[in-house]
Every structure is written in structure tokens, then in C-alpha cells.
C-alpha positions in Angstrom: 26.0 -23.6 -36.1 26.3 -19.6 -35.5 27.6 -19.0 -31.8 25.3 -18.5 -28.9 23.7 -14.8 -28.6 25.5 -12.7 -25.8 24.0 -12.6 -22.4 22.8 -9.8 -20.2 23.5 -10.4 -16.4 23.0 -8.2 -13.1 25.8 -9.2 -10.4 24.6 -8.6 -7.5 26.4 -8.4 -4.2 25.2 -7.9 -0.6 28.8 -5.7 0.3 29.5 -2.0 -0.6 31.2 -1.4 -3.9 35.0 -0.5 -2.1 35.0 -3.6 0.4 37.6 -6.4 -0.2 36.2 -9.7 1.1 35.5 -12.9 -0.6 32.3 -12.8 -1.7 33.3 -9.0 -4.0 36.3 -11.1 -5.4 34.3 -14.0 -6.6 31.5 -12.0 -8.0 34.2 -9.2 -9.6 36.1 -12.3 -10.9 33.3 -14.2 -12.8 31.9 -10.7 -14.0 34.8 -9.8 -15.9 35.7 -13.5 -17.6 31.4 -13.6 -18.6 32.8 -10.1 -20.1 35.3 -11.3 -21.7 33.1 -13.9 -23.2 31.6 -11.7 -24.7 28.8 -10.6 -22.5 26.9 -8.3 -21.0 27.0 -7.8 -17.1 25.7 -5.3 -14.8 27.3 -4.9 -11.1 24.8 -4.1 -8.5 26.4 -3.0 -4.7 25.3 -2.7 -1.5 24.0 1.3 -1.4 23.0 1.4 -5.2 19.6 1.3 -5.6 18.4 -2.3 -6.8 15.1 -1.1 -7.7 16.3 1.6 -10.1 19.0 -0.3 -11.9 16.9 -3.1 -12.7 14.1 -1.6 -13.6 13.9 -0.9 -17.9 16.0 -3.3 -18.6 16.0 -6.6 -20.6 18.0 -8.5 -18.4 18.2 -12.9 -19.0 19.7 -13.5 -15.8 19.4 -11.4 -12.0 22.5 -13.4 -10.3 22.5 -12.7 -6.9 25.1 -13.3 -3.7 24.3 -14.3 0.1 20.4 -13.4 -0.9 20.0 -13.7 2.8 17.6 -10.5 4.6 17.9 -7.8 4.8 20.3 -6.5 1.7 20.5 -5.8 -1.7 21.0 -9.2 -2.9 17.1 -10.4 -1.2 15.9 -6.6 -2.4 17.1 -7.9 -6.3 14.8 -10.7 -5.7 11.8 -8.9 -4.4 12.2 -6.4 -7.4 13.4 -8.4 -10.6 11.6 -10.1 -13.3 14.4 -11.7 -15.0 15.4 -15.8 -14.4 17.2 -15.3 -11.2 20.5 -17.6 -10.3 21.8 -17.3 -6.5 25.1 -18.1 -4.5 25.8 -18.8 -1.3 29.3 -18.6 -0.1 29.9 -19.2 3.9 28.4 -22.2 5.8 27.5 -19.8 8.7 23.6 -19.6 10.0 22.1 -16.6 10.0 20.0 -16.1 12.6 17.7 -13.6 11.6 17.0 -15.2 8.3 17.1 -18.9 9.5 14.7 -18.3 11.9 13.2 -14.6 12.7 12.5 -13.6 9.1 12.5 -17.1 7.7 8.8 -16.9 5.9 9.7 -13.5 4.2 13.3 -15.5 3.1 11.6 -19.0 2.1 9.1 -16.6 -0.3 12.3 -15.1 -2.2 14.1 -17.9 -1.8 11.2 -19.2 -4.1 12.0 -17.0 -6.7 15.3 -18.5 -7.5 16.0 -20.7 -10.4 18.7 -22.3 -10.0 20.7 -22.2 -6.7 24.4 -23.1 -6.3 27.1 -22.9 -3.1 30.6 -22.2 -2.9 31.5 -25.0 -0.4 29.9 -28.6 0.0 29.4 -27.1 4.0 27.4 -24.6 2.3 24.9 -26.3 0.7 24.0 -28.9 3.5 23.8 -26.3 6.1 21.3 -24.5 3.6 19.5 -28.1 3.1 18.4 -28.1 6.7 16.9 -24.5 6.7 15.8 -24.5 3.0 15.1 -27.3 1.3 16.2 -27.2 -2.4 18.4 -28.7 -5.4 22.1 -26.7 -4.4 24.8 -27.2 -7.3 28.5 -26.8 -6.1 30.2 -24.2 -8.1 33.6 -24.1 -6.2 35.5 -20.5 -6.6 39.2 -19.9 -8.5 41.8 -21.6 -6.5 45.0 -19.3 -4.7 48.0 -20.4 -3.4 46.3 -24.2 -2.9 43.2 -22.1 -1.3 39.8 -21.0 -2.2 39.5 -17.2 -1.8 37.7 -16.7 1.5 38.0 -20.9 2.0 34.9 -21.4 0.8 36.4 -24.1 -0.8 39.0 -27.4 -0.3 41.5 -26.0 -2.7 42.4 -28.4 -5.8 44.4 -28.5 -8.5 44.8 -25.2 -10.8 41.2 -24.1 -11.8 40.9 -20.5 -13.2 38.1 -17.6 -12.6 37.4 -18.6 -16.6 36.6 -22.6 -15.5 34.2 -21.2 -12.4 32.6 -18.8 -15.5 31.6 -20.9 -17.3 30.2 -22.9 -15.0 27.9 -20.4 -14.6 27.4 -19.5 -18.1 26.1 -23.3 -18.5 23.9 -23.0 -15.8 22.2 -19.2 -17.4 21.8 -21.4 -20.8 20.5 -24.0 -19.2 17.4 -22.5 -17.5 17.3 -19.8 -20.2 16.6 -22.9 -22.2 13.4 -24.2 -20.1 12.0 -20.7 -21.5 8.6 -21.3 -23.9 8.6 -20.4 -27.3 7.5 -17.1 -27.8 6.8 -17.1 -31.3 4.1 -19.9 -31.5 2.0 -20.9 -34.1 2.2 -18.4 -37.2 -0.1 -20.4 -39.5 -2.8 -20.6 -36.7 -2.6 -17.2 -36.2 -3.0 -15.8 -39.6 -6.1 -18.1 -39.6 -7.9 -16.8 -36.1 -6.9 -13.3 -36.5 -9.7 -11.6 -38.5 -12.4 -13.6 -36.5 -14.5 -12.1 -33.4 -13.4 -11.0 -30.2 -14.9 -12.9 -27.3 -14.5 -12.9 -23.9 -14.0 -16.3 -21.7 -14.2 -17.1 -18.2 -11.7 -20.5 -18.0 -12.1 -21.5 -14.1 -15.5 -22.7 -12.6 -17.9 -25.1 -11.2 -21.1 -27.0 -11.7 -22.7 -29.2 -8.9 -21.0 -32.3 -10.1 -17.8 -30.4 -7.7 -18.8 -31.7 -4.1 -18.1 -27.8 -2.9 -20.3 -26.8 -5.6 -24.5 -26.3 -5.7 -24.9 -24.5 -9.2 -26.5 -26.8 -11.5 -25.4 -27.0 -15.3 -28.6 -25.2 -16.3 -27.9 -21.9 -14.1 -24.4 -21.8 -15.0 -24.9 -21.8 -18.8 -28.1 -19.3 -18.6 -25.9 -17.3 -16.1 -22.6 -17.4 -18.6 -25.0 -16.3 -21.8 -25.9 -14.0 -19.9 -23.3 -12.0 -19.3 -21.9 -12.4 -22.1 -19.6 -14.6 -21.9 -18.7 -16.5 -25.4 -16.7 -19.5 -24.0 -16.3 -21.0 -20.7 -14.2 -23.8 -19.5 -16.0 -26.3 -16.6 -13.6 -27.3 -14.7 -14.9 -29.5 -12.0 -12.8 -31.3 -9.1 -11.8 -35.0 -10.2 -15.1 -34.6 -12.9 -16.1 -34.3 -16.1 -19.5 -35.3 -16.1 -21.1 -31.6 -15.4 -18.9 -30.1 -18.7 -20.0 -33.0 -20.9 -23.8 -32.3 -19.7 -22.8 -28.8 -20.2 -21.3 -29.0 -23.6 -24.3 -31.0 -24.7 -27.2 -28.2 -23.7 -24.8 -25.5 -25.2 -24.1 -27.0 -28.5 -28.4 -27.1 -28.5 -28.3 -23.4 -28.0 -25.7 -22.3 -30.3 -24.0 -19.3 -29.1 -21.7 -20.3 -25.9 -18.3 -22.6 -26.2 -18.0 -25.3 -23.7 -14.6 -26.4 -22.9 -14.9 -29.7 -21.4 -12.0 -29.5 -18.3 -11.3 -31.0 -15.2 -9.6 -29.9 -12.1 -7.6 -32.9 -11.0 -6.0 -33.2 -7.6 -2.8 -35.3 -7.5 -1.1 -37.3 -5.0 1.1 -34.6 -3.1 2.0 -31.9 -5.5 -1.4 -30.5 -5.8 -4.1 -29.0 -8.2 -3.7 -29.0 -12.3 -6.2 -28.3 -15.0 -6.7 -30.8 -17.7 -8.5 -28.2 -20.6 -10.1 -30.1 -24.0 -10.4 -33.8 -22.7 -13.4 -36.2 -23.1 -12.9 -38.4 -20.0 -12.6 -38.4 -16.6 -9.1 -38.2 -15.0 -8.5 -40.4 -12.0 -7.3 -38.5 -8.6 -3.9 -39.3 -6.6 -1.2 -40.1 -9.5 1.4 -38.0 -9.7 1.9 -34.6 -11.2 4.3 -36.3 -14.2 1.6 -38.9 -14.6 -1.5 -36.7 -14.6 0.0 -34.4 -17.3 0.4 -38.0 -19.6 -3.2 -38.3 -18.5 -4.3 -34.9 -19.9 -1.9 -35.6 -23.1 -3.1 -38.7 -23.9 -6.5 -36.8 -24.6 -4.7 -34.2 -26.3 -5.4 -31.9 -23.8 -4.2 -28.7 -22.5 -2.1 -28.5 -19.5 -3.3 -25.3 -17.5 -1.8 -24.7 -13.9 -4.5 -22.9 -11.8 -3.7 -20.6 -8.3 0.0 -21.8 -8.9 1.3 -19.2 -5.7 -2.1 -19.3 -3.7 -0.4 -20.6 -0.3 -4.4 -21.7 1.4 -4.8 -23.7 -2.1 -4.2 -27.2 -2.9 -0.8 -26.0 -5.6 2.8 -27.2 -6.7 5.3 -25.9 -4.4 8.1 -23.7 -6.3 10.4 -26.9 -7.0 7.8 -29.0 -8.3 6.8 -25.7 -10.6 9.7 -25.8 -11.8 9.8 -29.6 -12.6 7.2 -29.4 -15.1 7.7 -25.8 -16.5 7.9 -26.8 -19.9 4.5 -29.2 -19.5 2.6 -25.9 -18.3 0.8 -24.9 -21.4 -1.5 -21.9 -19.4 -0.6 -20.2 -16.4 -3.2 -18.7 -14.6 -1.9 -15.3 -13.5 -5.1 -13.9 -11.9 -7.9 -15.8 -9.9 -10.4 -13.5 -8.0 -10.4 -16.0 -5.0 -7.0 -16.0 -4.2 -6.9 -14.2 -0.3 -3.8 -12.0 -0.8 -3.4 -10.2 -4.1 0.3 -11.0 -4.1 -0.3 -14.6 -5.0 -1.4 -13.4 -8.5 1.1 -11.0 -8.7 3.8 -14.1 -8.1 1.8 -16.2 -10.7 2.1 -13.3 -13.2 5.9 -12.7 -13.0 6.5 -16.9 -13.0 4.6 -16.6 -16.0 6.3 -13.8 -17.7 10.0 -15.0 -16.7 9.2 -18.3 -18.1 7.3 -17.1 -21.3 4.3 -19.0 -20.5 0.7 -18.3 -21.5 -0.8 -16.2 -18.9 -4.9 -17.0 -18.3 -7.6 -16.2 -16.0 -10.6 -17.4 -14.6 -13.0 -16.7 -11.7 -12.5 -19.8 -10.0 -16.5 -19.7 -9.5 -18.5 -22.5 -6.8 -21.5 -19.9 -7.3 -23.0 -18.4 -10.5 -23.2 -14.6 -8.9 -19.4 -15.1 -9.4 -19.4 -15.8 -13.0 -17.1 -14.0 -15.7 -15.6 -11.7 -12.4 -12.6 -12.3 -14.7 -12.6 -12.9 -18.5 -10.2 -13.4 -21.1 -10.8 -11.6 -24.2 -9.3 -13.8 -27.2 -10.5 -14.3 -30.6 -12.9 -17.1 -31.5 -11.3 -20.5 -31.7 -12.0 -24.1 -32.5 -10.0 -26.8 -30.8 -7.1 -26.6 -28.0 -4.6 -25.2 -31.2 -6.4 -22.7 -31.9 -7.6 -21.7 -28.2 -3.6 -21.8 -27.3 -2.9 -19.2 -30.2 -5.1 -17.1 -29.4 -4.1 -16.9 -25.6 -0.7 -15.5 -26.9 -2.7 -11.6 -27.9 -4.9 -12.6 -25.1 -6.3 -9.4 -22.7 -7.2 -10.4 -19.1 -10.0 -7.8 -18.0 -11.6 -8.2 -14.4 -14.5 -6.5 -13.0 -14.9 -5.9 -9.0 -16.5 -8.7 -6.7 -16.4 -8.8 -3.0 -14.7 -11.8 -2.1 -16.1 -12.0 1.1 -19.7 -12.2 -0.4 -19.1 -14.5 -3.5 -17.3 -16.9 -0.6 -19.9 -16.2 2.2 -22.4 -17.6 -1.0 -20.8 -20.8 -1.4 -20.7 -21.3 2.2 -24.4 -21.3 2.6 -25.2 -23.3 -0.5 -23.0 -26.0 0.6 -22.6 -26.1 4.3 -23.9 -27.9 6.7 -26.4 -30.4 4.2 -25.5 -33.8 2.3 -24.1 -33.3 -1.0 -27.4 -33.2 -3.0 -28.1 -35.0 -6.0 -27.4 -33.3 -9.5 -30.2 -31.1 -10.1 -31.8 -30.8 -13.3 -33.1 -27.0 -13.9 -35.5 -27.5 -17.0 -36.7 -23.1 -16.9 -33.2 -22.1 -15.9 -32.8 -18.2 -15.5 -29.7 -16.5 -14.9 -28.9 -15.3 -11.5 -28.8 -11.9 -9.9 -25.1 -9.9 -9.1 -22.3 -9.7 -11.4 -23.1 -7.9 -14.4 -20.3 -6.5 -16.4 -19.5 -3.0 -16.1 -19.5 -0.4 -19.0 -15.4 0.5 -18.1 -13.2 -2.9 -17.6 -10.0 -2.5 -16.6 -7.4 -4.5 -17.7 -4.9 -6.1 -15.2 -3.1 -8.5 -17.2 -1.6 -9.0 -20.8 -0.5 -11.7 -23.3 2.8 -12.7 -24.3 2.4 -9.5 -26.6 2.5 -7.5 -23.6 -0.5 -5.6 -23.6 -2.2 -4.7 -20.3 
């Protein structure tokens, strides 16, 4: 077996290049032995400029120091792209990060992959603050002591045993990375057909927060355009399959039949390709054997929208090699930094990006689309998401959610409506320039 491929590492600490203290020594000490073994590591210092030294380069691992606010380890957080790996040395609270600035922390704290401390101390003072799995890494001993005493002092381990430590723990998550490469016999076979464009996030009427009946949607999705669309209702399947049914009369518009299933307590997940309901309330693990069982894809929608129904960052991670799509960009999502956090999980991890408009009203139909080239069955479909383009046109949130508000507020939940004359619905046209906000896993924006 040929020997692992070299690493590339940023060290980063929080203190100024010259300054001896214990936190320098342990992050100078493991830099040089990951040197010596052979790879590549980059030293980042207080008063260096995090942004420009990460930026342009291909690095597998950001490894930061005290990430605590404000310094240059949280500043690598806020700015890499990389799999990011942090340790915390003393067991002393800090005050402005424990409680004045504790959201801003607790959102780059959720950027970190793997966490480890330098004392036990450390890591259940952190537990009470910042919930989270904390491995002990314990520092070189010297003279009987740990450098700093973060540690208890044992027996004789070396800067090269705390090394590779670390080393294991950069393969390891480096390892939960997807598979770039994917399917180059499916390829080759979808590559000369037709661009269309698909919207892969919406709902019919059979969605209790929901009034557009199966009819309007499909009249409304041909309308615009729109080649294939996955129906995604909550905890349903019975408006797709009516859905697939009418369209497969028609002739010239994919329906993927999908459901939007809420689970127990680690929220919302997108079964794509399935042909029966999926119960509500099991568990994330046991929802994704659910959506398996059907051979169906596993599509994680909103992943970072904080007013959603979505997997915190721990239970993300739990299931990162499940997540088949990762939708980077939903046009509901309040704060556009949701998407933008959904977009860099799914780049670090090498997971499909997708999109979809997230639509409870027609007028917001194909707001976002994903132009891919025509497909039959999930295989092909998750091939041709890899050279996938994610184009989105301009709708007022506001108005699209002001919409769904008066066609479902304040009146029972109305029986499914049948719409025999359906006509598309005014608002949302596609515009002659689209601009892209959003690439594949070839990179293309």
C-alpha cells in the first residue's frame, strides 16, 4: 500500500509571532514534527493577516488555537474554507466570549470539525458553555510537567507522539470527505443529452402550510420552463404521486416524487425518488434507512437556516456521509448568510450542492433552478448534480411570504382541490440575464 499523500495545514495561533508562552510552543512544536513527517504547514500569528494567507490556497486542514473572540484564531474561522480542527489549551472562562459575544462564538464554534483540549479541566469547562464532542490531546511532557500545565505530566511522551495525534485526527475527518470523482460510466452516458433546468424544493396543498393545488403547480412549472421538479411535501407523498401521474399524461415535465420529513428532534430532511409515505418523529439515523430502503436520495434542505426546523452542526456532522445533496441556496432563508454557511459545509465536505425555491405558493416557482442535464432515475439525477449550475432570479421575499400567509391563514385546512382548466399563475417569469450564484463540484459559478 503506497504511503499516505502529504498534508497541507495552517497553524494558527491567537499570540504574536515573537511571544514565548505555552500555547506558541505547543503549536511551534507539533508544526515542525507534522514537518518532519513530511508535510506541509503554514504558521499564521497574531498581526499577520488571516484573510490574506489563507486565501488561494488548497489547504486540507485550518488548525486553529484558543479560537476564542476577538483574534486571529476566530478570524481563521470566519474566513477559511478548509476542514477546520481547534485547540483549547487553559481551563480559564472568558468572559467576553462565554457570555457577551457568545452567539457570534457558538456560530464559529460551529465551523469546527473536530475539537480537542489540552487538559481534561479544559474540556469540561468548555462543556458547560459549548456543548460539543472535546478529544484530549495532552501536550509534550517537561521536566514531569506539561508546558504551560495544561496537563498532569506522565511518563516520557514526545512533541512526535502529540503529532501524530493530530495527524490521525486530520485523516480522520479528511476521510468523511465525499468522493469527488463519482460515477464515470453515468456520466459518459448523460453528457450529450439536454440541458434543463429544475426547481427541487416545493409544495402542493397536500403540505398543511400549503394552498396550491397539483394542477397550478404543474401548469405553473411548464410554464416557466422548468423541465423537472421535485414535490417535496411535509410528512406526504400523496400530492407528488398525483403529480407525477398528470405529468407523465402531458409528457414534457419530470416529477420527482419527494417528501419533506420531519424527525423526532434533529429536524427537517428530504427523502428525493421514493414511492411511499415516510412516517414523522423517528430519528434522523432511522429516517435516512427509511429513504434507503426506497432507494432514495438523501437531500438535506436549509441545513444553517437558524428560524427552520434543521440538524444542528453536531448532528450535521453525524450523518455527513448519508447527505447525498446539500442544498446551498433556498430563496426563503431570512439572512443570506445561512446559504452562504450551507455552501461552504458543502464545499469542505465535497457534497453535492442543490437548490430549490422552497415554494408554499406557485408565484414562487423556479425563483431558483438547477440547470443539469436530463436524467432518468436517482443515478443519473446524482451525476448530473456533480456539473450542476445553480442560477436564481430575484423574488421579494417579503411578497412570496406575505402570499402564503393569506392563502393559508386564518381558514381550516381545505380539502385537496382538484383544478380540471388549471392555468399558470401570474409573477415570476424568468429573466433574459440569470445570474449564477452557485456551482457544482466542478466549480463553476
Amino acid at each position: 500500500m503506497p504511503p499516505p499523500e502529504p498534508l497541507s495545514i495552517a497553524q494558527v495561533s491567537p499570540h504574536r509571532r515573537a511571544t514565548r508562552n505555552a500555547v506558541n510552543e505547543f503549536a511551534g512544536r507539533v508544526a515542525e514534527e507534522l514537518e518532519r513527517r513530511g508535510h506541509e504547514v503554514l504558521r499564521v500569528f497574531a498581526g499577520d493577516s488571516v484573510k490574506r494567507a489563507l486565501a488561494g490556497r488548497s489547504l486540507d486542514v485550518v488548525h486553529v488555537h484558543e479560537p476564542f473572540a476577538p483574534s486571529v484564531s476566530s478570524a481563521a474561522l470566519r474566513h477559511s474554507h478548509s476542514l477546520n480542527v481547534a485547540t483549547f489549551h487553559r481551563p480559564q472562562e472568558r468572559v467576553l466570549s462565554t457570555q457577551v459575544a457568545r452567539p457570534l462564538v457558538e456560530v464559529f464554534f460551529g465551523r469546527l470539525d473536530a475539537r480537542t483540549v489540552a487538559a481534561s479541566a479544559t474540556g469540561e469547562l468548555l462543556e458547560r458553555y459549548f456543548p460539543g464532542r472535546y478529544e484530549l490531546v495532552e501536550p509534550a511532557s517537561h521536566d514531569g510537567a506539561r508546558p504551560g500545565r495544561t496537563g498532569s505530566g506522565v511518563g516520557d511522551r514526545d512533541w512526535s507522539a502529540v503529532a501524530e495525534d493530530f495527524e490521525s485526527i486530520y485523516r480522520r475527518i479528511l476521510a468523511r470527505r465525499h468522493d469527488p470523482v463519482g460515477d464515470p460510466e453515468v456520466r459518459r452516458r448523460i453528457v450529450e443529452r439536454p440541458l434543463i433546468e429544475v426547481d427541487l424544493h416545493m409544495h402542493t396543498d397536500h403540505s398543511p402550510d400549503c394552498a396550491t393545488p397539483v394542477e397550478v403547480l404543474l401548469e405553473t412549472a411548464r410554464d416557466r420552463g422548468l423541465g423537472a421538479i421535485a414535490i417535496t411535501d411535509h410528512n406526504e407523498v400523496s400530492g407528488a404521486l398525483e403529480a407525477r401521474r398528470i405529468a407523465e399524461e402531458l409528457g414534457d415535465l419530470k416529477v420527482i416524487v419527494a417528501e419533506e420529513v420531519k424527525t423526532a428532534e434533529q429536524g427537517e430532511v428530504i427523502g428525493l425518488f421514493l414511492e411511499e409515505k415516510i412516517p414523522k418523529g423517528m430519528t434522523m439515523a432511522e429516517t435516512i434507512a427509511a429513504i434507503r430502503a426506497q432507494s432514495g436520495l438523501v437531500y438535506v434542505p436549509h441545513p444553517f437556516d437558524r428560524f427552520h426546523s434543521v440538524p444542528d452542526y453536531e448532528h450535521l456532522l453525524d450523518i455527513v456521509e448519508e447527505i447525498d445533496v446539500l442544498e446551498v441556496f433556498n430563496p426563503r432563508v431570512a439572512l443570506t448568510a445561512f446559504n452562504e454557511e450551507a455552501e461552504r459545509f458543502a464545499r469542505k465536505y465535497r457534497i453535492v450542492p442543490g437548490a430549490g425555491s422552497d415554494s408554499h405558493v406557485a408565484q414562487g416557482l423556479g425563483s431558483v433552478r438547477v440547470r443539469i442535464h436530463d436524467f432518468d432515475g436517482p443515478a443519473e439525477f446524482l451525476e448530473a448534480m456533480r456539473d450542476a449550475d445553480i442560477v436564481r432570479k430575484h423574488k421579494n421575499l417579503v411578497y412570496v411570504q406575505a402570499l402564503k400567509l393569506l392563502q393559508t391563514t386564518g381558514r381550516p385546512k381545505a380539502a385537496k382541490r382538484s383544478v380540471p382548466d388549471a392555468k399558470p399563475v401570474r409573477g415570476g417569469r424568468p429573466r433574459k440575464k440569470k445570474r449564477s450564484v452557485g456551482g457544482g463540484a466542478s466549480g463553476k459559478t
